[in-house]
PDB file as gemmi writes it, atoms N, CA and C in Angstrom:
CRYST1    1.000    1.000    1.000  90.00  90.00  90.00 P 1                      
ATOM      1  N   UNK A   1      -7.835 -11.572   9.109  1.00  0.00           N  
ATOM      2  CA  UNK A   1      -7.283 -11.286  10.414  1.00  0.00           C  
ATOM      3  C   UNK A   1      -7.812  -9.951  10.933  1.00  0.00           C  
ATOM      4  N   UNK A   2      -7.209  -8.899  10.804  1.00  0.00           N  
ATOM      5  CA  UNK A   2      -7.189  -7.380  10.562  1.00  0.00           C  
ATOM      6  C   UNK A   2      -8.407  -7.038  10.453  1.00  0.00           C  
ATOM      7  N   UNK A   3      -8.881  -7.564   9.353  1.00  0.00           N  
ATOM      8  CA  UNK A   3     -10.225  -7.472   8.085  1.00  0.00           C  
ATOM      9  C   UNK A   3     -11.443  -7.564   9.377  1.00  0.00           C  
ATOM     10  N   UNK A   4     -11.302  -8.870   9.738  1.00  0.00           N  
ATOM     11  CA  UNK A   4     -12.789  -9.599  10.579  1.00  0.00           C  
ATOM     12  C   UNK A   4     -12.980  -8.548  11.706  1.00  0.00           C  
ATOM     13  N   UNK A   5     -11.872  -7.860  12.107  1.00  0.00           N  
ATOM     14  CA  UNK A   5     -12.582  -6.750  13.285  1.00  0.00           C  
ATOM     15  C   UNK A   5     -12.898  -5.549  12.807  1.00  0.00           C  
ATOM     16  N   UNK A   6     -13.380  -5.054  11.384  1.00  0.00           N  
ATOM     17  CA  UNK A   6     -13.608  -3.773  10.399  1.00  0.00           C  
ATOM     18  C   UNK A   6     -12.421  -3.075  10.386  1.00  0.00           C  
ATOM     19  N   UNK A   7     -10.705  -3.625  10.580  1.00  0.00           N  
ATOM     20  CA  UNK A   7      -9.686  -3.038  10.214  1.00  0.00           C  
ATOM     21  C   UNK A   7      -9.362  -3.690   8.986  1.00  0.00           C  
ATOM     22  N   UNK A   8      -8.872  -2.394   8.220  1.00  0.00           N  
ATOM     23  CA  UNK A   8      -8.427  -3.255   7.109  1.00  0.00           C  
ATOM     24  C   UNK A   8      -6.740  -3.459   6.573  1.00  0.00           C  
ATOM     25  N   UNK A   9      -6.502  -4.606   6.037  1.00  0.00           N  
ATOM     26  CA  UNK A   9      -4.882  -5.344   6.281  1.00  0.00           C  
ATOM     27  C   UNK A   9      -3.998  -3.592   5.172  1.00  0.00           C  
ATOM     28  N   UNK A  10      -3.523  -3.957   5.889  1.00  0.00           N  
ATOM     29  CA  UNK A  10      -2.418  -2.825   5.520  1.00  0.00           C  
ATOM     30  C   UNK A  10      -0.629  -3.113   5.156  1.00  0.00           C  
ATOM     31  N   UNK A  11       0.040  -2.850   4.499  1.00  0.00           N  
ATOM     32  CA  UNK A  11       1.575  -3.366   4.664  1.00  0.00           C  
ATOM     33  C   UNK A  11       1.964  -1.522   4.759  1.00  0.00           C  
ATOM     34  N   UNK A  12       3.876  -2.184   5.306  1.00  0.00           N  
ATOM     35  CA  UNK A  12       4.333  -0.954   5.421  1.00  0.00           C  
ATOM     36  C   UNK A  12       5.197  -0.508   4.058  1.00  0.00           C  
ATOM     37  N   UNK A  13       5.589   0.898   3.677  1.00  0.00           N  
ATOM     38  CA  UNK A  13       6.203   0.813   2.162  1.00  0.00           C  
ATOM     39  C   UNK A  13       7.235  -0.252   1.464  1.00  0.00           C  
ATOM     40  N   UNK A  14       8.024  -0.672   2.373  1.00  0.00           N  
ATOM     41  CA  UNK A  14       8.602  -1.486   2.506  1.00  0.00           C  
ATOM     42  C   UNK A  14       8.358  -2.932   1.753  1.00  0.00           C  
ATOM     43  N   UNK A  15       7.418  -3.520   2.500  1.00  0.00           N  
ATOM     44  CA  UNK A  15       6.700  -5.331   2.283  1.00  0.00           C  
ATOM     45  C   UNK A  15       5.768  -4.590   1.292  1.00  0.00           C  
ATOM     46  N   UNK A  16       5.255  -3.699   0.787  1.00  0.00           N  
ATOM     47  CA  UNK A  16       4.330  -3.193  -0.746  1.00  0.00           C  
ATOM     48  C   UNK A  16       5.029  -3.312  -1.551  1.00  0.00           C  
ATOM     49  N   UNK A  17       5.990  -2.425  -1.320  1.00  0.00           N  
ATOM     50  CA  UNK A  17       7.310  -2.229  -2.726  1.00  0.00           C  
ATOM     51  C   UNK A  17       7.124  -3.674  -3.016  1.00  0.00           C  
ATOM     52  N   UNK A  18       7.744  -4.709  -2.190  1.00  0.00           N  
ATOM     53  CA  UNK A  18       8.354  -5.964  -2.442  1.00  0.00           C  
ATOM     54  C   UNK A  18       7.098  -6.768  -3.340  1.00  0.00           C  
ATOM     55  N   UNK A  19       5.896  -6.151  -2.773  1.00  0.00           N  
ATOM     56  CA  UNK A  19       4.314  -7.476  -3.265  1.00  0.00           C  
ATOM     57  C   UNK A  19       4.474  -7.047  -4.394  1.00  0.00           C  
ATOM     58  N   UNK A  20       4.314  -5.629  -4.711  1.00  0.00           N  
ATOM     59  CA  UNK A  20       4.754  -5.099  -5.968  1.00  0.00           C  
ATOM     60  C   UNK A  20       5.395  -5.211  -7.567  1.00  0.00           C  
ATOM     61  N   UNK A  21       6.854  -5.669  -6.862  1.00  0.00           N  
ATOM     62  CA  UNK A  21       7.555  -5.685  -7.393  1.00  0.00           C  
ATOM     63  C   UNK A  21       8.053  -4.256  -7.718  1.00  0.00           C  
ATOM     64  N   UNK A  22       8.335  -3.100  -7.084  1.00  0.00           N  
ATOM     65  CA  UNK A  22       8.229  -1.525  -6.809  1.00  0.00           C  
ATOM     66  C   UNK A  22       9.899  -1.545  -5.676  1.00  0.00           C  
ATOM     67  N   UNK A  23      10.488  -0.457  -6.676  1.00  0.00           N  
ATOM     68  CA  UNK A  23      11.324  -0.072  -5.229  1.00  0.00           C  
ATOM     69  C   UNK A  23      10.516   0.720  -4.193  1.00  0.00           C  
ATOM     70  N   UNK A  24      11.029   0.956  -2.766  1.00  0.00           N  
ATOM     71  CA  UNK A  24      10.153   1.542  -1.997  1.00  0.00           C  
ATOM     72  C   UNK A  24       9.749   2.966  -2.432  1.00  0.00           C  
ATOM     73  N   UNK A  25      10.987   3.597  -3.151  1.00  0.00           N  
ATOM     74  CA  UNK A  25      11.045   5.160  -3.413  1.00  0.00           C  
ATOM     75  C   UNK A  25      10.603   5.377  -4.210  1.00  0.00           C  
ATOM     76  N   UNK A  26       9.440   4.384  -5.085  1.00  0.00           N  
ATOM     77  CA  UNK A  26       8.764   4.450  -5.846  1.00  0.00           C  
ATOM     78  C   UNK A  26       7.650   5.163  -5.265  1.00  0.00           C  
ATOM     79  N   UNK A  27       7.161   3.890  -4.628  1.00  0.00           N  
ATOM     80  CA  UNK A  27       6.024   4.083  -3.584  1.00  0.00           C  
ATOM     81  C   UNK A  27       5.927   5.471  -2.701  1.00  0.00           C  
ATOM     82  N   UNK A  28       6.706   5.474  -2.350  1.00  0.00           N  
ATOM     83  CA  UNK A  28       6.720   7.030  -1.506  1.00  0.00           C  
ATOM     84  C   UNK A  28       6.747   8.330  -2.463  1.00  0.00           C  
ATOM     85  N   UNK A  29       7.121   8.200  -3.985  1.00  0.00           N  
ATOM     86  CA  UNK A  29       6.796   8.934  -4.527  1.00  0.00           C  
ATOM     87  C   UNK A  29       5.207   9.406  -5.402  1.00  0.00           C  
ATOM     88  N   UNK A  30       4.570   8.254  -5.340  1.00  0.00           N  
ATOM     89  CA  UNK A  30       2.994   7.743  -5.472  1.00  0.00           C  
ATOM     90  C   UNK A  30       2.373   8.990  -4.262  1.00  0.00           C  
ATOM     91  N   UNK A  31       2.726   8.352  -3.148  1.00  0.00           N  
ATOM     92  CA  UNK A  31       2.849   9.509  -2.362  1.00  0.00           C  
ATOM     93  C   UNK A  31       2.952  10.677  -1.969  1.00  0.00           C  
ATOM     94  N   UNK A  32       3.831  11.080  -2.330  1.00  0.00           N  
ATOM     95  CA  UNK A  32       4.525  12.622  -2.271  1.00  0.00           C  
ATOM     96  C   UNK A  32       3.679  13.516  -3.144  1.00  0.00           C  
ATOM     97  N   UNK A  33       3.353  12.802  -4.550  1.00  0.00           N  
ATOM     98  CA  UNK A  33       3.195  13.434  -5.735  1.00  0.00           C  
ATOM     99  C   UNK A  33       1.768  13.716  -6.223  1.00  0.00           C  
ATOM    100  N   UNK A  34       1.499  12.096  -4.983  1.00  0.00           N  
ATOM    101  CA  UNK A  34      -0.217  12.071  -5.274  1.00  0.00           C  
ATOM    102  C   UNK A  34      -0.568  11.526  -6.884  1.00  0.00           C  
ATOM    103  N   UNK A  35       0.271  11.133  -7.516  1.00  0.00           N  
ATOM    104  CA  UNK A  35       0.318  10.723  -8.749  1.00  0.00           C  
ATOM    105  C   UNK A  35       0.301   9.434  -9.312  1.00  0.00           C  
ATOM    106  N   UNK A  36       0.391   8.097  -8.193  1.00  0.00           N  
ATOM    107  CA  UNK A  36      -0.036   7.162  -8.465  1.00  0.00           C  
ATOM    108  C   UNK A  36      -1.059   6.098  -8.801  1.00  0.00           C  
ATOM    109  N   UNK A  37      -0.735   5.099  -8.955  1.00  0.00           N  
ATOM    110  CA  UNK A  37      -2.127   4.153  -9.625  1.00  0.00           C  
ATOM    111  C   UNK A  37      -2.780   3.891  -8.354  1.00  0.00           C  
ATOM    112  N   UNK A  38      -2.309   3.801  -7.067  1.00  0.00           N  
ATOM    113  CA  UNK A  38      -2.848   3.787  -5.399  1.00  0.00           C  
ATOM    114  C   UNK A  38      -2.096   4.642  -4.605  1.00  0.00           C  
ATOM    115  N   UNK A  39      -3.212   4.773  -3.558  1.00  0.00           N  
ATOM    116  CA  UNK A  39      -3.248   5.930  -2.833  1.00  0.00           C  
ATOM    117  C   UNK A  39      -3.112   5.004  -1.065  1.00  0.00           C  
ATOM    118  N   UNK A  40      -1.760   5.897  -0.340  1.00  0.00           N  
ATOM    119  CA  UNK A  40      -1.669   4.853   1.168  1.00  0.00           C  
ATOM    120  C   UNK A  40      -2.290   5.869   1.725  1.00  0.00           C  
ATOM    121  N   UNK A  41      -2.486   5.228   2.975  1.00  0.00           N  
ATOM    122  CA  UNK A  41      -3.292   5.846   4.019  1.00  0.00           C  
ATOM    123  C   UNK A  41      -2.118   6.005   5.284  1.00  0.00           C  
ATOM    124  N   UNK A  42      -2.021   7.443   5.919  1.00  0.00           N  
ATOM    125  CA  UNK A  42      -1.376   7.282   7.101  1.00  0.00           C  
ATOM    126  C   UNK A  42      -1.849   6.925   8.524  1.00  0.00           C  
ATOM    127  N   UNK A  43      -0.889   5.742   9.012  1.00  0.00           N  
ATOM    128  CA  UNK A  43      -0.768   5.556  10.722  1.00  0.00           C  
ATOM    129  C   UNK A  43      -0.109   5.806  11.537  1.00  0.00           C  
ATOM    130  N   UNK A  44      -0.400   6.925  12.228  1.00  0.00           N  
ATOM    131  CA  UNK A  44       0.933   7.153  13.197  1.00  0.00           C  
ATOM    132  C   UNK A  44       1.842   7.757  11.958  1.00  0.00           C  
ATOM    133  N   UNK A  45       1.593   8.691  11.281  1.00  0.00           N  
ATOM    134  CA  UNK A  45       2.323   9.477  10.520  1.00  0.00           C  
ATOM    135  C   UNK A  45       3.100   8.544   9.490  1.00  0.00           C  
ATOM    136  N   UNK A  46       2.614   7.416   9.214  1.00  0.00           N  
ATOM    137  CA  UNK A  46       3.580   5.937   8.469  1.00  0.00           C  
ATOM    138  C   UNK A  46       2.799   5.862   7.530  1.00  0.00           C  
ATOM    139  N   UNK A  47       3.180   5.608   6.252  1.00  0.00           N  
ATOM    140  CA  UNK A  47       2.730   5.257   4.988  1.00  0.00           C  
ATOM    141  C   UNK A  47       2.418   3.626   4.824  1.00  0.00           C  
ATOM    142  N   UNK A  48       0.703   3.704   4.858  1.00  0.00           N  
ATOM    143  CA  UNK A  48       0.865   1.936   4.966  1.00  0.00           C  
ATOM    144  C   UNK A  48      -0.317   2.141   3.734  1.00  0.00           C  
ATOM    145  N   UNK A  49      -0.071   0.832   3.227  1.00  0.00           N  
ATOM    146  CA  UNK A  49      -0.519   0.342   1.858  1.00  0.00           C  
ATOM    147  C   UNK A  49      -1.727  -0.599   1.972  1.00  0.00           C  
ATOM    148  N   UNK A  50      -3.083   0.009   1.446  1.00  0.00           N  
ATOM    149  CA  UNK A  50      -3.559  -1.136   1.418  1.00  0.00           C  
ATOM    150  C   UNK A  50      -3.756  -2.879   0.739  1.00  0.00           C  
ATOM    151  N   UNK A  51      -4.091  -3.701   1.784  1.00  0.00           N  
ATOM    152  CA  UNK A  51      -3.547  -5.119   0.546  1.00  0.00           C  
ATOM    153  C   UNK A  51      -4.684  -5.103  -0.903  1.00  0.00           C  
ATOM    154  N   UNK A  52      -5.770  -4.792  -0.394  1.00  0.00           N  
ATOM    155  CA  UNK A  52      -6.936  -5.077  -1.483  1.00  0.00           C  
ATOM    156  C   UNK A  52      -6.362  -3.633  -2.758  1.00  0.00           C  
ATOM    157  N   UNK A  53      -5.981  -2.719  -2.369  1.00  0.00           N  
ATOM    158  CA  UNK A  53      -5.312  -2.010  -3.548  1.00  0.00           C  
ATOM    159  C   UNK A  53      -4.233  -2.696  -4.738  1.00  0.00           C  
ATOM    160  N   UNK A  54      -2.879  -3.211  -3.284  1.00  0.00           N  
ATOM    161  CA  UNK A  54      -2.231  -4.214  -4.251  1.00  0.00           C  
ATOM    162  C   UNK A  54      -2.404  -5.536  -5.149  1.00  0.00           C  
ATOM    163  N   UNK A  55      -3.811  -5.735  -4.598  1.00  0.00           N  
ATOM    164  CA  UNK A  55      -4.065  -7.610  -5.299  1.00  0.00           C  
ATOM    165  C   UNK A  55      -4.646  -6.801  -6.351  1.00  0.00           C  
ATOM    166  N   UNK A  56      -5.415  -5.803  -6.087  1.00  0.00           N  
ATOM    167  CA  UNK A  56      -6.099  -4.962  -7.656  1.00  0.00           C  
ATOM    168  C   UNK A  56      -5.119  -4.733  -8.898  1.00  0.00           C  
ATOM    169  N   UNK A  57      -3.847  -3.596  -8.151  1.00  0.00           N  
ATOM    170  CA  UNK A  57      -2.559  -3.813  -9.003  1.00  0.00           C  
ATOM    171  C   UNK A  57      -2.109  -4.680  -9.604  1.00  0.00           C  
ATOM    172  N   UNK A  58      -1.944  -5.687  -8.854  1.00  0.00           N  
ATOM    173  CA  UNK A  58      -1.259  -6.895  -9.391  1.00  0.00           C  
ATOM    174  C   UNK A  58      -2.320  -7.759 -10.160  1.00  0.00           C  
ATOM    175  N   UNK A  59      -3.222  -7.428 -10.569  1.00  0.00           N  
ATOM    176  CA  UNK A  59      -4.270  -8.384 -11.405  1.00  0.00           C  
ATOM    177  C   UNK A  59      -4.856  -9.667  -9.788  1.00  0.00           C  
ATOM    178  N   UNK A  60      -4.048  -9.668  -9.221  1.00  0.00           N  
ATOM    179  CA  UNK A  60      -4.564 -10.895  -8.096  1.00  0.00           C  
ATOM    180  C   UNK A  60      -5.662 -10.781  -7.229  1.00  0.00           C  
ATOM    181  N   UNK A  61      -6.615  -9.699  -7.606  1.00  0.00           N  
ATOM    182  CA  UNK A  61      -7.801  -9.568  -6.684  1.00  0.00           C  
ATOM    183  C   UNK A  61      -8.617  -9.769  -6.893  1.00  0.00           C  
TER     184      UNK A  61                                                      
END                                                                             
């Protein structure tokens, strides 16, 4: 979708946590700490997740 116009798919902390299996305040602490296994990118000051990070995580990529 996203992808085909050189954007790439993104979720918000929220729908990550969940692909995850992650509470969100996990994720935002990945964040904060800079200490996680992935790194989000901000939009509009919003913590969004990339999908090709999470399918990596999750073995599904």
């Amino acid at each position: 979708m996203l992808a085909a116009h050189g954007i790439e798919a993104t979720l918000p902390t929220a729908e990550a946590a969940a692909a995850i299996n992650r509470k969100p305040q996990t994720l935002r602490r990945w964040a904060c700490l800079e200490n996680g296994p992935i790194r989000p990118i901000r939009i509009n000051g919003r913590l969004a997740w990339r999908v090709s990070d999470l399918k990596v995580l999750t073995n599904r990529g």
